[in-house]
N, C-alpha and C positions, 0 to 999 in steps of 0.2 A: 471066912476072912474076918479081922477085928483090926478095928482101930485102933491106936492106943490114943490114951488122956492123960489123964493126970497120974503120977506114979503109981502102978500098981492097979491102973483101970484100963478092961479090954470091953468093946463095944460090939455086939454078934451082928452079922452083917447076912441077911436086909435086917434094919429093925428103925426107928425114929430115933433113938439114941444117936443109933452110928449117923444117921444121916445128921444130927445138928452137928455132931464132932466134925464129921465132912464141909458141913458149910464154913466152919471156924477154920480150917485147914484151908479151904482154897481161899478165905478171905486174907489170912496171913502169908500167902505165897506171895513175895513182888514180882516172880518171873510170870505167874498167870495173869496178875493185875496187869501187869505193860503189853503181853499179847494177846490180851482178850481186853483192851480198853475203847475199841470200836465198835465190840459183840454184842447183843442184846438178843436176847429170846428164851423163850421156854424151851428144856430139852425134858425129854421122857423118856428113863431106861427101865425095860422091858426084863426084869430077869426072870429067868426059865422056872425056877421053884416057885415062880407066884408070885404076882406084885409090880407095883412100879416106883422107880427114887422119879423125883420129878424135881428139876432142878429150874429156879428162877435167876436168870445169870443176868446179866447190868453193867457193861462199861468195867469188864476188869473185877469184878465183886459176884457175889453169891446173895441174893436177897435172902431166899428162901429153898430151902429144901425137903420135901414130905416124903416119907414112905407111904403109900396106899396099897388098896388093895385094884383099884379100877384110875383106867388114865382116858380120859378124851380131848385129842387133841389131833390135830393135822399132821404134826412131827411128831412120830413112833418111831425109834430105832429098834430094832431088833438083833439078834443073833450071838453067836458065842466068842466068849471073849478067855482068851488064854493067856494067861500072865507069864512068862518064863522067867521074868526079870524085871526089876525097877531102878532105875536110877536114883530116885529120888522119891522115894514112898511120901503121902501124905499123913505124918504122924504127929500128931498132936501132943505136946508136954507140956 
């Protein structure tokens, strides 16, 4: 999976790259800021080749987003995730 950026740049996905492009994408969404402007908490996704995105969300916004290798936390989600279609891809230009 890649993100795109800036003309002519793809992002490999897990990687810290992709994840700051990701952070920049859901901050410029106004449809996630208005239904997530209540939400506060850490999430931690768990993907299967290794690793965790750990995402720092805030009232509508994305503080912070890391790729690691190790997550400890209370909230782990897990399991597999199939994409068939998107409406509305998180693409960055």
């Amino acid at each position: 999976m890649a993100l795109s950026g800036a003309p002519g740049m793809a992002y490999k996905f897990p990687s810290q790259a992709w994840a700051d492009q990701f952070l920049l994408a859901v901050n410029r969404n106004d449809a996630y800021a208005s239904a997530a402007k209540t939400w506060e908490g850490d999430l931690y996704l768990v993907i299967e080749e290794g690793g965790v995105l750990y995402l720092d969300l805030w009232h509508g916004k994305c503080r912070e987003v890391l790729w690691t290798r190790d997550a400890n936390s209370s909230l782990l989600l897990q399991g597999r995730v199939r994409v068939t279609a998107i409406k509305n891809p998180p693409i960055v230009r």
